[in-house]
PDB file with one MODEL, atoms N, CA, C and O in Angstrom:
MODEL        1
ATOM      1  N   UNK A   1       0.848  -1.169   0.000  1.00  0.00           N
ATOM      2  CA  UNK A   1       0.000   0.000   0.000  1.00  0.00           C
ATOM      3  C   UNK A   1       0.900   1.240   0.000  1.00  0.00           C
ATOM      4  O   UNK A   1       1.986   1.270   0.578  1.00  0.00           O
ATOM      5  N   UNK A   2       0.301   2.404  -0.784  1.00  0.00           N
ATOM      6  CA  UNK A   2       1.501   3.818  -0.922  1.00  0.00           C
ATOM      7  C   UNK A   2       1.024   4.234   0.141  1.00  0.00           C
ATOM      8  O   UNK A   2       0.028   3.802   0.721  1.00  0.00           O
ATOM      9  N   UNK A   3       1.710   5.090   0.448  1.00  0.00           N
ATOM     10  CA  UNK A   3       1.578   6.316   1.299  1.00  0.00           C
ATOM     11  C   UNK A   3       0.687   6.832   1.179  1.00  0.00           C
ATOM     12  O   UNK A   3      -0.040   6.973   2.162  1.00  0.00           O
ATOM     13  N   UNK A   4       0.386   7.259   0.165  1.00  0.00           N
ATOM     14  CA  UNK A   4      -0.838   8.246  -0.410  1.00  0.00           C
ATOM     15  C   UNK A   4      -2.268   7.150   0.309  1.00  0.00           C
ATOM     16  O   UNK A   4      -3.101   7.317   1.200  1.00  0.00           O
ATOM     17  N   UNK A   5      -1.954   6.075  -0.618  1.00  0.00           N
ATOM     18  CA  UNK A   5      -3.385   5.529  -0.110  1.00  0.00           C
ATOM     19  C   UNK A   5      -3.793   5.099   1.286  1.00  0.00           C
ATOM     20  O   UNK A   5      -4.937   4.776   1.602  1.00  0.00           O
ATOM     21  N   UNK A   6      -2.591   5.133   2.197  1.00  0.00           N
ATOM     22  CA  UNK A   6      -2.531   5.034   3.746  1.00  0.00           C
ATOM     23  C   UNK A   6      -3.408   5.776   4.157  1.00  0.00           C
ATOM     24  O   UNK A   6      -4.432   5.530   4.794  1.00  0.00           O
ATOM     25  N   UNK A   7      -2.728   7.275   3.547  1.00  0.00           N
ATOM     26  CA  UNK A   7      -3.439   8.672   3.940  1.00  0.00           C
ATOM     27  C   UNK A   7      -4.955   8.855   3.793  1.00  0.00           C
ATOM     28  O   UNK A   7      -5.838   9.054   4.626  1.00  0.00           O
ATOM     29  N   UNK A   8      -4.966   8.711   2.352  1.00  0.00           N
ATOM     30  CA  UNK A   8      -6.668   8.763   1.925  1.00  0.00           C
ATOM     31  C   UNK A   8      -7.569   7.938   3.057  1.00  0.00           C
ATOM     32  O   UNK A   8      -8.560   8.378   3.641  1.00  0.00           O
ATOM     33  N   UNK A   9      -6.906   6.509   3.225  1.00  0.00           N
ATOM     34  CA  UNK A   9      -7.520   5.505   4.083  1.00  0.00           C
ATOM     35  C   UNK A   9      -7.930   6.275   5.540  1.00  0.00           C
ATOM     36  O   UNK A   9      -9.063   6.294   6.020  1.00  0.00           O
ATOM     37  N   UNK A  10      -7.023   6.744   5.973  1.00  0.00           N
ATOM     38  CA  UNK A  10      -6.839   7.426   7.645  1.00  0.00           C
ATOM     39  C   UNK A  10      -8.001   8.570   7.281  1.00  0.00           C
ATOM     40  O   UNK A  10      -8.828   8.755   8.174  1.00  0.00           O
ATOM     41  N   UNK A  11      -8.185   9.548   5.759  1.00  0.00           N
ATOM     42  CA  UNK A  11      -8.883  10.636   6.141  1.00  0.00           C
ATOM     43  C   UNK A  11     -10.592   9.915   6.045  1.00  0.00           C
ATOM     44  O   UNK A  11     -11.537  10.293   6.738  1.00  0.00           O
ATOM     45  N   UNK A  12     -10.636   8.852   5.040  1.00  0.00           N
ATOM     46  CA  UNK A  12     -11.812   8.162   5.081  1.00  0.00           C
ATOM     47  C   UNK A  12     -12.221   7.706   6.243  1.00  0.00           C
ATOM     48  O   UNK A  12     -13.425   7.776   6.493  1.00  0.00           O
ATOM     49  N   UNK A  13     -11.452   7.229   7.057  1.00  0.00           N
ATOM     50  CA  UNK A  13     -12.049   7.025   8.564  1.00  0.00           C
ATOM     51  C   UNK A  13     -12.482   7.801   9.432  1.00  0.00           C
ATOM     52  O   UNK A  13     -13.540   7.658  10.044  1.00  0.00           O
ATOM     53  N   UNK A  14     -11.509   8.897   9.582  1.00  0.00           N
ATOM     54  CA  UNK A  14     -12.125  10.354  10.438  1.00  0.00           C
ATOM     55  C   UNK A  14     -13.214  10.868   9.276  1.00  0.00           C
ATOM     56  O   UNK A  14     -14.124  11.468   9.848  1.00  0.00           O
ATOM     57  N   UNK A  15     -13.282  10.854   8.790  1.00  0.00           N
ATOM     58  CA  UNK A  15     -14.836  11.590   8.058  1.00  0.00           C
ATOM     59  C   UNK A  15     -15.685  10.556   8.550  1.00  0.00           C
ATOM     60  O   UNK A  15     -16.575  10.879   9.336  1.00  0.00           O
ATOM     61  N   UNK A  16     -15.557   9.410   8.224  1.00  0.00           N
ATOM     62  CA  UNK A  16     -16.618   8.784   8.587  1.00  0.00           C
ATOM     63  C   UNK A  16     -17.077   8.538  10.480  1.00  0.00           C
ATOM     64  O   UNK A  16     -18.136   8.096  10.928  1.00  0.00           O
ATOM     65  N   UNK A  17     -15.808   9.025  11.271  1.00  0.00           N
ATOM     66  CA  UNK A  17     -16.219   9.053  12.657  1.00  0.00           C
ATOM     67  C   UNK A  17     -16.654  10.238  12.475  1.00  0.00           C
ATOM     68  O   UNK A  17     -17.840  10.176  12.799  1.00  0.00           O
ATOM     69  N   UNK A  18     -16.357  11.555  12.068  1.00  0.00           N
ATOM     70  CA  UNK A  18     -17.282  13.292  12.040  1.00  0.00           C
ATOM     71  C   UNK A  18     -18.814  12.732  11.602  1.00  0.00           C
ATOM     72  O   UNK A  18     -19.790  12.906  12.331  1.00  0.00           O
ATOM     73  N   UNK A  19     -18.879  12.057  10.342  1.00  0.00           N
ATOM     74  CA  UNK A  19     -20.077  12.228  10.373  1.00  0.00           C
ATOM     75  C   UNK A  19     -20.910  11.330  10.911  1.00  0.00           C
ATOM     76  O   UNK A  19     -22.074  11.721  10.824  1.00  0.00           O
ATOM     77  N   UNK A  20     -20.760   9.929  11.610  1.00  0.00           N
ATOM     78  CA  UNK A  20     -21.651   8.819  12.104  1.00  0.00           C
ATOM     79  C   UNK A  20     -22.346   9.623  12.864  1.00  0.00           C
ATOM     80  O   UNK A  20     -21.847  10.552  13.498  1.00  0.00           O
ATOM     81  N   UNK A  21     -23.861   9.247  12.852  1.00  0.00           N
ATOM     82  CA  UNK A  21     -24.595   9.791  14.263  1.00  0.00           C
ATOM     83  C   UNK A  21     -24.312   9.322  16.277  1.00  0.00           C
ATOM     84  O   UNK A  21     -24.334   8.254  16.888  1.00  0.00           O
ATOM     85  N   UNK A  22     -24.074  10.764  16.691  1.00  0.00           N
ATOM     86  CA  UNK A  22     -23.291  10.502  17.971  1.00  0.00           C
ATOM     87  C   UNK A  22     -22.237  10.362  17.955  1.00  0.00           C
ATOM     88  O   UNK A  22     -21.568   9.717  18.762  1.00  0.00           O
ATOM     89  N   UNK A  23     -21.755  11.143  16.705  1.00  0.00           N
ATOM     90  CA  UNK A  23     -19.938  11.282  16.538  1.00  0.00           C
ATOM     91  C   UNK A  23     -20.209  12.969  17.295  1.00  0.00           C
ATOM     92  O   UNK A  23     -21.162  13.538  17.828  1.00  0.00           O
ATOM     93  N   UNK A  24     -18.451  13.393  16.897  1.00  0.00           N
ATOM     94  CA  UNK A  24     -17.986  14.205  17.814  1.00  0.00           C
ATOM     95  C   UNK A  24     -18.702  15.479  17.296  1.00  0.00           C
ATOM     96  O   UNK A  24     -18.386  15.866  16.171  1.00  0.00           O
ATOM     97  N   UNK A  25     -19.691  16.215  18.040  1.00  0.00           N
ATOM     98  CA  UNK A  25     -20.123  17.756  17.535  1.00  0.00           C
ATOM     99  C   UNK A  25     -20.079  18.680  18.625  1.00  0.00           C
ATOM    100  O   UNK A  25     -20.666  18.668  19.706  1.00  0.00           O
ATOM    101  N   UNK A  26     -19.097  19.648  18.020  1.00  0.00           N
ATOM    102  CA  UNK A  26     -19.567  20.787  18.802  1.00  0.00           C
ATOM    103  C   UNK A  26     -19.947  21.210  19.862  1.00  0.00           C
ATOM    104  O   UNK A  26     -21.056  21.671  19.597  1.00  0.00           O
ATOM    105  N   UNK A  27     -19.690  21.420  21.299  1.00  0.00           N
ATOM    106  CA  UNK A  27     -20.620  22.032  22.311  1.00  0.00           C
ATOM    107  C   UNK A  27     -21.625  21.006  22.909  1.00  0.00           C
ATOM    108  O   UNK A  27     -22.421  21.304  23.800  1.00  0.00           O
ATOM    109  N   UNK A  28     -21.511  19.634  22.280  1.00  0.00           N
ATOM    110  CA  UNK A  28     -22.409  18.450  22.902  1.00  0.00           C
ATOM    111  C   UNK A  28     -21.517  17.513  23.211  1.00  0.00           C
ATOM    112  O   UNK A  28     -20.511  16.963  22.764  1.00  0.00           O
ATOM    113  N   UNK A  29     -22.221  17.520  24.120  1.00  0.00           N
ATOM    114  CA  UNK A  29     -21.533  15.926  25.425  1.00  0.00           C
ATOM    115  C   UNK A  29     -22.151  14.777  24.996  1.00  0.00           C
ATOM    116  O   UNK A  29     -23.379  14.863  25.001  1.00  0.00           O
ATOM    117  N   UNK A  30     -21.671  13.670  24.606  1.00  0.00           N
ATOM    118  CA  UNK A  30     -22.566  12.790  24.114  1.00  0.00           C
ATOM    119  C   UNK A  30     -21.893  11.624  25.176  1.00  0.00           C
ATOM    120  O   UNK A  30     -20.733  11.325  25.462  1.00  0.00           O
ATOM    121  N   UNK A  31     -23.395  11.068  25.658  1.00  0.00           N
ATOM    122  CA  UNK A  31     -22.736   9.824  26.571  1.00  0.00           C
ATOM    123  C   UNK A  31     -23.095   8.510  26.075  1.00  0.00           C
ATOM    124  O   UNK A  31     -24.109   8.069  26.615  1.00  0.00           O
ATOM    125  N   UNK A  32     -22.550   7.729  25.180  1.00  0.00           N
ATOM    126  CA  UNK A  32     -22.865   6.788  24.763  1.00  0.00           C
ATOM    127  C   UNK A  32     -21.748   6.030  24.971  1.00  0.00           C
ATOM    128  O   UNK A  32     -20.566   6.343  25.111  1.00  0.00           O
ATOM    129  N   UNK A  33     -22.760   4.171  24.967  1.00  0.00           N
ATOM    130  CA  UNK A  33     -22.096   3.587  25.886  1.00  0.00           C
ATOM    131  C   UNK A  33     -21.314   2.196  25.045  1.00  0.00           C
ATOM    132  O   UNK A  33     -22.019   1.448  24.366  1.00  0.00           O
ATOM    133  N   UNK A  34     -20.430   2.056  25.122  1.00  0.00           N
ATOM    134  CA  UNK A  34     -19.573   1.250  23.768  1.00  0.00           C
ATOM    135  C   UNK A  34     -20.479  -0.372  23.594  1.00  0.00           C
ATOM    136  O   UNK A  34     -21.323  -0.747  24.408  1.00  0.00           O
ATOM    137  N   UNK A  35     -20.227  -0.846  22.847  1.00  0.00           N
ATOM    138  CA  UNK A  35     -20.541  -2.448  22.464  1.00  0.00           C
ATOM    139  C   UNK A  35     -20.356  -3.195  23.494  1.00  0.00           C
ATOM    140  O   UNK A  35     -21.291  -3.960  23.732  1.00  0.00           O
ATOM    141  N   UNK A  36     -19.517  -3.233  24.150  1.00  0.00           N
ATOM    142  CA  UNK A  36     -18.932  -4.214  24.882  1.00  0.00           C
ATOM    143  C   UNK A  36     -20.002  -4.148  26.297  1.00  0.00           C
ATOM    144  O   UNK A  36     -20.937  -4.854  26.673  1.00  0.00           O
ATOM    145  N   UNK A  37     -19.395  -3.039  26.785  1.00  0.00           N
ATOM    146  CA  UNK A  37     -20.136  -2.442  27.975  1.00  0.00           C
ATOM    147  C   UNK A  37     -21.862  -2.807  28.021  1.00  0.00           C
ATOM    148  O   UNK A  37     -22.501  -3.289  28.956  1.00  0.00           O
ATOM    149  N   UNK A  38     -22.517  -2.232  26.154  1.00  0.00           N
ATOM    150  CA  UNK A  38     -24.042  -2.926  26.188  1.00  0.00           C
ATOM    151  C   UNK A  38     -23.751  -4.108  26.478  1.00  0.00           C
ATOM    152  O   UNK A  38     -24.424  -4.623  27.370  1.00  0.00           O
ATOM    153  N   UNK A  39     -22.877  -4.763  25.956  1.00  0.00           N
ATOM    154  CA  UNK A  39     -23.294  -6.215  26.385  1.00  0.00           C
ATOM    155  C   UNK A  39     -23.253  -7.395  27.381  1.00  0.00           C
ATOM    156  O   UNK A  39     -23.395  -8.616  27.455  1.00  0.00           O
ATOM    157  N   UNK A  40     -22.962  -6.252  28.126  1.00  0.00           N
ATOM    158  CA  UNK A  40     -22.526  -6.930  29.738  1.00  0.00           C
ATOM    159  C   UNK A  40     -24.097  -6.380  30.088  1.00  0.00           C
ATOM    160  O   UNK A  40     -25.093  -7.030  30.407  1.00  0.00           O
ATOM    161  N   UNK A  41     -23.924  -5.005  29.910  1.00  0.00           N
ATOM    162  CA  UNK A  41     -25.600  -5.153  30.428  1.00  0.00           C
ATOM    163  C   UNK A  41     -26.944  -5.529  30.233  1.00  0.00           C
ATOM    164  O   UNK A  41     -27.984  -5.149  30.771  1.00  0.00           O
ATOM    165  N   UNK A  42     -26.599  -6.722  28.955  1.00  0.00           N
ATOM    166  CA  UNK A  42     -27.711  -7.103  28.265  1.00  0.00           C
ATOM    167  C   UNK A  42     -27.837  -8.575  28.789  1.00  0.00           C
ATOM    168  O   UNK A  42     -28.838  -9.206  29.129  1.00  0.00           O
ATOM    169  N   UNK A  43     -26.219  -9.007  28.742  1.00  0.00           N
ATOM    170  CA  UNK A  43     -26.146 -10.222  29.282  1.00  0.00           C
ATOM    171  C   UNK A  43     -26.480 -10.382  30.922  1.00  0.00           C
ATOM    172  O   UNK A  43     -26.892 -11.446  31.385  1.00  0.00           O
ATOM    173  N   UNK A  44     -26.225  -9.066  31.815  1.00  0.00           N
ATOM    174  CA  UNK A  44     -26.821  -9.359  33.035  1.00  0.00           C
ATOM    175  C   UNK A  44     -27.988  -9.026  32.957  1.00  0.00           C
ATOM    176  O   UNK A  44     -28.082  -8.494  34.063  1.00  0.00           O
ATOM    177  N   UNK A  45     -29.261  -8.888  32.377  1.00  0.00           N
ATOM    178  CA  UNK A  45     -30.623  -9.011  32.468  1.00  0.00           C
ATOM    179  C   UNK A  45     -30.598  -9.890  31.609  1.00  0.00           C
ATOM    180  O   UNK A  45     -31.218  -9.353  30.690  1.00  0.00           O
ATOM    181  N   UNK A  46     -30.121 -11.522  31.042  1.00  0.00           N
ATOM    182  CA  UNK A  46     -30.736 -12.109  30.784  1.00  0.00           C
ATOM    183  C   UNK A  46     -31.029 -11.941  29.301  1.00  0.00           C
ATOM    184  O   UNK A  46     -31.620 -12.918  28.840  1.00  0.00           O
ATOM    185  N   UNK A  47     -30.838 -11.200  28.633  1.00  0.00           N
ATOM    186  CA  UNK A  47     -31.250 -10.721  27.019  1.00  0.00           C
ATOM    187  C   UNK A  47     -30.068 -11.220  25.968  1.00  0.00           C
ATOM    188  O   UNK A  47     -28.880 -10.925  26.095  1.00  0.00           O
ATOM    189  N   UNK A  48     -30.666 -12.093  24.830  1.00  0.00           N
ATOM    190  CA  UNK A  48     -29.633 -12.449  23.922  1.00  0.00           C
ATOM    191  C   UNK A  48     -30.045 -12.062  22.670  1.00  0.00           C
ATOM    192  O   UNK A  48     -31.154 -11.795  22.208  1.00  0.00           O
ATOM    193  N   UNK A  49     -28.723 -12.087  22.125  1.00  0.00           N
ATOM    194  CA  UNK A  49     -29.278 -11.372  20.620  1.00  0.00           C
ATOM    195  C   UNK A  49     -30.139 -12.495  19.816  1.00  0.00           C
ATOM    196  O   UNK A  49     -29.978 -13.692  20.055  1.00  0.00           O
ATOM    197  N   UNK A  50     -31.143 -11.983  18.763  1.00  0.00           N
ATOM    198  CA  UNK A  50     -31.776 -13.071  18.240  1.00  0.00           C
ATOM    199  C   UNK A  50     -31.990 -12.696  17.049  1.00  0.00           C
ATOM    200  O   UNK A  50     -33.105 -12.198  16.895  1.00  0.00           O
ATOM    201  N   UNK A  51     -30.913 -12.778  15.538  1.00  0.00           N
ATOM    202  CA  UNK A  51     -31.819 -12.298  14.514  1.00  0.00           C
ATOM    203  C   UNK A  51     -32.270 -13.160  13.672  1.00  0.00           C
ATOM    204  O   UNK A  51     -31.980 -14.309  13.337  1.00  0.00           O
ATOM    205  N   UNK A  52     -33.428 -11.989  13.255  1.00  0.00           N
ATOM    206  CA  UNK A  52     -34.675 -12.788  12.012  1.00  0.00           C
ATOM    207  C   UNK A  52     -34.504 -12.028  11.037  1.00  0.00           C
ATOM    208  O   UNK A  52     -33.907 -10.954  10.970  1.00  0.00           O
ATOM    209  N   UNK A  53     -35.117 -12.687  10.173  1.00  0.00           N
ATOM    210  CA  UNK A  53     -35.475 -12.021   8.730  1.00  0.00           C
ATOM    211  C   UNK A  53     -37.222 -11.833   9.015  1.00  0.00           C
ATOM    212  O   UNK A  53     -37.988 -12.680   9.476  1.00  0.00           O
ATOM    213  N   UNK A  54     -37.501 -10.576   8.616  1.00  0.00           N
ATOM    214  CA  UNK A  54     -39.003 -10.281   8.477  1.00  0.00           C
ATOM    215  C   UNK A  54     -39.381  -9.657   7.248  1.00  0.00           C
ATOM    216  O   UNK A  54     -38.660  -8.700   6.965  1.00  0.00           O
ATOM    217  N   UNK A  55     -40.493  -9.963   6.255  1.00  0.00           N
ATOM    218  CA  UNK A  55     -41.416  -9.220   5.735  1.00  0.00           C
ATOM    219  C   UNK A  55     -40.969  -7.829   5.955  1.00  0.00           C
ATOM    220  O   UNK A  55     -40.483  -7.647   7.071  1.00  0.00           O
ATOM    221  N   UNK A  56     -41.019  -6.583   5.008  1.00  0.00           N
ATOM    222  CA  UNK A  56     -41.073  -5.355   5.797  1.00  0.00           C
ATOM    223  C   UNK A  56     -42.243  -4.980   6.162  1.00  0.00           C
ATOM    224  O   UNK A  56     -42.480  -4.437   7.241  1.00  0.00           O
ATOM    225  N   UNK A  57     -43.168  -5.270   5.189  1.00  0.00           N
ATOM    226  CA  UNK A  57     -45.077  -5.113   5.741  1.00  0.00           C
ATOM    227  C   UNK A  57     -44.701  -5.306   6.947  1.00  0.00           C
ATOM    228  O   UNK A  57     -44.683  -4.265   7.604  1.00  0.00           O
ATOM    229  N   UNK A  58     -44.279  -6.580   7.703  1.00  0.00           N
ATOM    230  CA  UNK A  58     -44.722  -7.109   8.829  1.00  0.00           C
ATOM    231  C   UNK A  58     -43.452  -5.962  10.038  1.00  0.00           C
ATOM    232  O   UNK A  58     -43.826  -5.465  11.100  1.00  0.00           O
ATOM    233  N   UNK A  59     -42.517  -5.865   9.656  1.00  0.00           N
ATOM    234  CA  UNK A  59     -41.790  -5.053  10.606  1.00  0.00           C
ATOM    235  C   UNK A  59     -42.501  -3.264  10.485  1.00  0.00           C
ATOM    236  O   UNK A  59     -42.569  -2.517  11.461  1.00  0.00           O
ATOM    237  N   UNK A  60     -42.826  -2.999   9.485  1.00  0.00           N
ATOM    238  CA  UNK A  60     -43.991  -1.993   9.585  1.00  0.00           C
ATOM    239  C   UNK A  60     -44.811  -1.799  10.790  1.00  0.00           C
ATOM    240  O   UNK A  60     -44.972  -0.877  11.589  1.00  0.00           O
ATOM    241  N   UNK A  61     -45.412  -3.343  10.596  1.00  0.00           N
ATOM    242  CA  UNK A  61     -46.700  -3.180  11.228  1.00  0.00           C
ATOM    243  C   UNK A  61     -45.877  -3.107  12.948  1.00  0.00           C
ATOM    244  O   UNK A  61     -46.307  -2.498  13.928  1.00  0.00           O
ATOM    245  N   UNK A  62     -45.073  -3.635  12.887  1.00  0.00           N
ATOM    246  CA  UNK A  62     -44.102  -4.116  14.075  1.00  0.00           C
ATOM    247  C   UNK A  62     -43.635  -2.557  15.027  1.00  0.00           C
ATOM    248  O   UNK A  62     -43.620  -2.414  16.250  1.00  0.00           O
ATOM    249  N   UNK A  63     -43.267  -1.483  13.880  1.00  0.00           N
ATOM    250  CA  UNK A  63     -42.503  -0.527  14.615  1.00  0.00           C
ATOM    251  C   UNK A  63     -43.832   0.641  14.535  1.00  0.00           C
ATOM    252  O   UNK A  63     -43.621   1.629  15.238  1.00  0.00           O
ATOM    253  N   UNK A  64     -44.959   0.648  13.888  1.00  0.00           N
ATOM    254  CA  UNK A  64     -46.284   1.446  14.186  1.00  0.00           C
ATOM    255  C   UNK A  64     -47.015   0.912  15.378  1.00  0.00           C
ATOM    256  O   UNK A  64     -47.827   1.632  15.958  1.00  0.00           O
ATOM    257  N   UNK A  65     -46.728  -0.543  15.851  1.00  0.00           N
ATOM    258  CA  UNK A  65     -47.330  -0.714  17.430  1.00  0.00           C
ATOM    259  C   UNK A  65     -46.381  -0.174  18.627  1.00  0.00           C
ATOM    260  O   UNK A  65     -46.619   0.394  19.693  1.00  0.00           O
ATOM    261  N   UNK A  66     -45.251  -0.586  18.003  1.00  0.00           N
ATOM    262  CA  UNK A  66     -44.172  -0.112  19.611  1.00  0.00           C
ATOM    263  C   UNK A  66     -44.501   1.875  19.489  1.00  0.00           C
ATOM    264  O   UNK A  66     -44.477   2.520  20.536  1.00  0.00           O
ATOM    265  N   UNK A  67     -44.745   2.508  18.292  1.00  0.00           N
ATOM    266  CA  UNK A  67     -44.927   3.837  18.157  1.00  0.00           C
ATOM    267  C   UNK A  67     -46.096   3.681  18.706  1.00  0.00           C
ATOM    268  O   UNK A  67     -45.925   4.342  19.730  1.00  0.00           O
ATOM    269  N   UNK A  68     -47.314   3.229  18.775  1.00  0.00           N
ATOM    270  CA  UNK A  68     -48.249   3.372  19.414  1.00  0.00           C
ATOM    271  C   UNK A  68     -48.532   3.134  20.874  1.00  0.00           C
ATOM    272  O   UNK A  68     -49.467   3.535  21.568  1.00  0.00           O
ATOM    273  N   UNK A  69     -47.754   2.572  21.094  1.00  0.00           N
ATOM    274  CA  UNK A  69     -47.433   1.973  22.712  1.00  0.00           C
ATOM    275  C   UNK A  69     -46.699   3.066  23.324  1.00  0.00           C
ATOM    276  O   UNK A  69     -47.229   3.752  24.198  1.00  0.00           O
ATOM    277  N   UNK A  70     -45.398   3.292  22.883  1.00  0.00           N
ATOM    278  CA  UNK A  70     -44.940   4.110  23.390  1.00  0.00           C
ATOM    279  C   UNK A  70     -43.373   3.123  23.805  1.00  0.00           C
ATOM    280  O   UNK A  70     -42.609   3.496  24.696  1.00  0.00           O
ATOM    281  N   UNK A  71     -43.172   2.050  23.097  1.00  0.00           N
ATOM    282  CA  UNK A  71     -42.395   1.266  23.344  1.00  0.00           C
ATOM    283  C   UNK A  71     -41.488   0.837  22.553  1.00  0.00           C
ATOM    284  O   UNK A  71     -41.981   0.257  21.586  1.00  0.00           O
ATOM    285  N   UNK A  72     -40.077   0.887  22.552  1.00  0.00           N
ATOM    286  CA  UNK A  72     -39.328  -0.255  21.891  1.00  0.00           C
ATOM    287  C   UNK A  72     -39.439  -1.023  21.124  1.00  0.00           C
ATOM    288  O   UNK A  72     -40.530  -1.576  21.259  1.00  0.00           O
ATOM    289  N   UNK A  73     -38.707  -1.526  20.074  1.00  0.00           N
ATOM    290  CA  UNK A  73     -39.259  -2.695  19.280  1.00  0.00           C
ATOM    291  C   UNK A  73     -38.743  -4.092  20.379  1.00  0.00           C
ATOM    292  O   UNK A  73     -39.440  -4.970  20.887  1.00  0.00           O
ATOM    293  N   UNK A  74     -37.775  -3.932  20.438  1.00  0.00           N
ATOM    294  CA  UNK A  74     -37.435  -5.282  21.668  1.00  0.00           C
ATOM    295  C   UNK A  74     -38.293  -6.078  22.556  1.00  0.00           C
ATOM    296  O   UNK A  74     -38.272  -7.249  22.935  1.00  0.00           O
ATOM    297  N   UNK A  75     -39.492  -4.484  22.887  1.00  0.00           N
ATOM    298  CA  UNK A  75     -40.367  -4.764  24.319  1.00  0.00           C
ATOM    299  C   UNK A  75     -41.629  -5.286  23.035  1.00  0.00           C
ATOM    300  O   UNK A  75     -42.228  -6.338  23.258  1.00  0.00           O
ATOM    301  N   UNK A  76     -41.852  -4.742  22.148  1.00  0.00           N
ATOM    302  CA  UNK A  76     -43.433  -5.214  21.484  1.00  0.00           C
ATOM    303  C   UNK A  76     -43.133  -6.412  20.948  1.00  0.00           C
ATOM    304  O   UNK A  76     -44.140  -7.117  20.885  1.00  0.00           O
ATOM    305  N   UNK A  77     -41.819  -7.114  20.392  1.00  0.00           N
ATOM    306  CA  UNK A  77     -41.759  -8.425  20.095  1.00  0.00           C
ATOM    307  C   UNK A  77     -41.833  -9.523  20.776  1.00  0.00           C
ATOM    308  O   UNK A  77     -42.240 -10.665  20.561  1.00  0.00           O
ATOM    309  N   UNK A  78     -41.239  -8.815  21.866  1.00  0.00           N
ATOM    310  CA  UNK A  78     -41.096 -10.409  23.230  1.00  0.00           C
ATOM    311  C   UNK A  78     -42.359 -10.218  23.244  1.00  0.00           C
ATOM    312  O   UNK A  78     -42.846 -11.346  23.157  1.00  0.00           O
ATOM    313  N   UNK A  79     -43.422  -9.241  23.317  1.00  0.00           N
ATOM    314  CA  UNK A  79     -44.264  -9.409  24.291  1.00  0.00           C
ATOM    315  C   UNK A  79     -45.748  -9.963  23.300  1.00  0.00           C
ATOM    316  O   UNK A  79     -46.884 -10.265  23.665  1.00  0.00           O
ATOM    317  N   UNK A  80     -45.011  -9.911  21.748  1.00  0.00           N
ATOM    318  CA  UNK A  80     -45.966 -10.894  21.040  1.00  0.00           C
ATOM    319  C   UNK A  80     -45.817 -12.277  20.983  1.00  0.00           C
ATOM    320  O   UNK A  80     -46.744 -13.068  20.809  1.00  0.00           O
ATOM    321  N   UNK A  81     -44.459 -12.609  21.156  1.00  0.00           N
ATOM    322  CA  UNK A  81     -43.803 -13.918  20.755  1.00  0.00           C
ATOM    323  C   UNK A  81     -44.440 -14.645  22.543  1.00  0.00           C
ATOM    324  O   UNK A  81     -44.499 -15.865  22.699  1.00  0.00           O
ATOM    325  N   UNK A  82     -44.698 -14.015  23.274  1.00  0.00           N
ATOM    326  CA  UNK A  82     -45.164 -14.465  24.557  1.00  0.00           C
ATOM    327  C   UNK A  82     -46.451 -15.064  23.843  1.00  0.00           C
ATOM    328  O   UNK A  82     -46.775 -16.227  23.601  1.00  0.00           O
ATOM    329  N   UNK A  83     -47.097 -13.781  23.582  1.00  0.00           N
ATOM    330  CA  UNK A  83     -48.487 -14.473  23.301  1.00  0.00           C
ATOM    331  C   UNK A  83     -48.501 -15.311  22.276  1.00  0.00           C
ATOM    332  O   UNK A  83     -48.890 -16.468  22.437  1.00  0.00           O
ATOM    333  N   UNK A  84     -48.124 -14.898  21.198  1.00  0.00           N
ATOM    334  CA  UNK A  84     -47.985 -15.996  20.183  1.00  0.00           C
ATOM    335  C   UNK A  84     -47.939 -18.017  20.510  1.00  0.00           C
ATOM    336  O   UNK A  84     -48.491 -18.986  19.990  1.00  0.00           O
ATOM    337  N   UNK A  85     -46.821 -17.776  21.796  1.00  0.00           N
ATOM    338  CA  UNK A  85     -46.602 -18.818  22.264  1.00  0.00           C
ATOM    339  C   UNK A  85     -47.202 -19.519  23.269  1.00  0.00           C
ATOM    340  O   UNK A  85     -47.106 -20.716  23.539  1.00  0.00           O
ATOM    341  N   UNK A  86     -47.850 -18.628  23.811  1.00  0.00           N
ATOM    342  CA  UNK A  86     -48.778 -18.776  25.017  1.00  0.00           C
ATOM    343  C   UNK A  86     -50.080 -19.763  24.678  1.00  0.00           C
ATOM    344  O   UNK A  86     -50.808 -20.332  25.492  1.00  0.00           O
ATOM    345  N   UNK A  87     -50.168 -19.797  22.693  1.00  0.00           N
ATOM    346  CA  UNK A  87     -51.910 -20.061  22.505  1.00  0.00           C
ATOM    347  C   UNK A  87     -51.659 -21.509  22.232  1.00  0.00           C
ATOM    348  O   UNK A  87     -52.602 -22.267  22.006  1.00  0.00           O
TER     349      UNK A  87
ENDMDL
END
């Protein structure tokens, strides 16, 4: 690899940390909490990752109930897959 393209490489990365959301701006304190750290606190309540493939209709319909609830998508899925499973 040249030099040059080292460089380009290094400025492609800091642009892309300036612009990710909850990158570094201005006059704001941002407290966010790394990967690792979530996952100690996911793993001490018990929570594992689980992915699916969904329909988007159906994840639609999925993120207009947790908006209607007032809830999470995390909290409106368990709490269908309860019932779902419950019948």
């Amino acid at each position: 690899m040249k030099k040059t393209d080292l460089a380009k490489s290094d400025a492609k990365k800091l642009m892309g940390k300036m612009a990710a959301p909850g990158g570094a701006e201005f006059g704001k304190a941002a407290v966010a909490v790394d990967r690792r750290e979530q996952r100690r606190r996911d793993q001490a309540l018990g929570l594992v990752p689980f992915a699916v493939k969904l329909n988007s209709g159906l994840v639609a319909q999925i993120n207009a109930l947790a908006a209607e609830q007032g809830a999470d998508v995390n909290t409106v899925v368990a709490a269908l897959l309860q019932k779902g499973l419950a019948d």
